[in-house]
Every structure is written in structure tokens, then in C-alpha cells.
N, C-alpha and C positions, 0 to 999 in steps of 0.2 A: 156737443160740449165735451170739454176732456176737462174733468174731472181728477183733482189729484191734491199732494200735500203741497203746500205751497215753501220753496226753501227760504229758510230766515235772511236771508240776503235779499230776499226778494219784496218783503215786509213794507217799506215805502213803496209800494205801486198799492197799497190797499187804499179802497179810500173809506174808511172805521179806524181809526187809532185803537193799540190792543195794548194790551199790557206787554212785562218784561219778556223779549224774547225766550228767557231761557223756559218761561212755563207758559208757555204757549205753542199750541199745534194750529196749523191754518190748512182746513183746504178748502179750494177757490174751482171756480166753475170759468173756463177759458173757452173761448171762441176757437176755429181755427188759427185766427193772426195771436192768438196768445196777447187777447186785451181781456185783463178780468171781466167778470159777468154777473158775477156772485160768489159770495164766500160765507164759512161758517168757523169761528172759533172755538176752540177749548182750553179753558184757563186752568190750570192743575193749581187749585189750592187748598189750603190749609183748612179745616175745621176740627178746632175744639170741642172736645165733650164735655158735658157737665163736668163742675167741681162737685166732689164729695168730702164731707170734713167731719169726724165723730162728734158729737156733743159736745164731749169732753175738752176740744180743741179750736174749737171757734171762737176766735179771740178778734173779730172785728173787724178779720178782712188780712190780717197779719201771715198766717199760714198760707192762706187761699193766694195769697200775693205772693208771697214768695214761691210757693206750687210754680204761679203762670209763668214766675220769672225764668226759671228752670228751664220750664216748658219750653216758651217760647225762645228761652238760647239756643237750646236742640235743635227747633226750628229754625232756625237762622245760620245754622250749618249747615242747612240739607239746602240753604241758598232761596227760603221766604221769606220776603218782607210783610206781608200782610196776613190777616187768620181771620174766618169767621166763627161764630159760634149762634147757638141757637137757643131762645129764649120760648118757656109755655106756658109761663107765670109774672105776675106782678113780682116776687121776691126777685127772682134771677134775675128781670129786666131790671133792677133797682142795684144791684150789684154787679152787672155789665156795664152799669154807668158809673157808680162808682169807681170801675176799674179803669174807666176812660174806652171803652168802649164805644162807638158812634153806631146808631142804630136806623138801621140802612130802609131804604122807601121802597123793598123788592117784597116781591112774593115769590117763594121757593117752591121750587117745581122737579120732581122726583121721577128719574127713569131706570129703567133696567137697561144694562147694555147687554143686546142677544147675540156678543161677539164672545163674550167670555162665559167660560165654561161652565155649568151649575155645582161643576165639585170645589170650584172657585169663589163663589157666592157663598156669603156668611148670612144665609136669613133663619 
């Protein structure tokens, strides 16, 4: 098997539809005659962190909203359409609805990558 990154031109021979090429890496598992065999994706996206808002300013969702608004225009320059964000409570879950948030049927799954360096790693 020859093993390697698959080039974005090459994206219709996959048979999984993937998201936006530009955030997306493919490598694919090819035979001699170069017919895929297998592939493994990686989506580069967005995750928000919590909102934090003083006492004194929590006015209903008003500040917190305009925060994300900011936020996610930032985001949308660096070329994302979409963000997730991560809920550990009844309150935040109730406020990611609020904000129009859709609340997705996955279960998140945590790895360390052993290509990148530990002076690199913020733990």
C-alpha cells in the first residue's frame, strides 16, 4: 500500500464526501494501480471556549451575543464557516440554544498528537 496525502484535486475519487477543501487534509491508502483502498480525514475546526461575563454585565444574553458576534467575524476571516463549542451543564446547554446553537448526536474523543513537540503542548 502507498500511503500518502491525498491532493485536493484528487478529492472526487474519494468515496466519503468531506467537507470544505480548504480545511481539510486526506490521506488515502492506494494499491499499486493507484485505486484507493482506504482513507482517513482531518477537518481543521473552530472550537469556542466558554463565555465568561462579570455579574455586573449579564444583561440576557445581550453582551454574551455580541462577544460571539465579534468572535465569530474573526473567524470568518481566517476562512470558517462553522464552530463547535462544548457544553458540562444544564445552564450553558440552555444558552447554546438560545444562541442558535444545534446540538450535535457525537461523542468527543480526545488524542494527543506524538508528532508535535512537548515544548509545544500547553497542558
Amino acid at each position: 500500500m502507498n500511503i500518502h496525502a491525498l491532493d485536493p484535486s484528487r478529492f472526487n475519487e474519494l468515496p466519503l464526501s468531506i467537507g470544505p477543501v480548504e480545511n481539510v487534509c486526506v490521506v488515502v491508502a492506494e494499491d499499486t494501480e493507484g485505486v484507493i483502498k482506504g482513507m482517513w480525514s482531518a477537518c481543521y475546526v473552530v472550537h469556542i471556549d466558554p463565555c465568561w461575563l462579570s455579574p455586573d454585565v449579564r444583561d440576557g444574553g445581550r453582551t454574551g451575543l455580541s462577544m460571539l458576534k465579534e468572535l465569530l467575524s474573526i473567524v470568518a476571516g481566517n476562512g470558517h464557516a462553522e464552530f463547535y463549542g462544548f457544553t458540562d451543564r444544564p445552564e450553558t446547554e440552555g444558552y447554546a440554544r438560545r444562541l442558535g446553537l444545534e446540538e450535535m448526536p457525537l461523542k468527543v474523543w480526545k488524542g494527543i498528537n506524538p508528532f508535535v513537540s512537548d515544548v509545544l503542548r500547553k497542558e
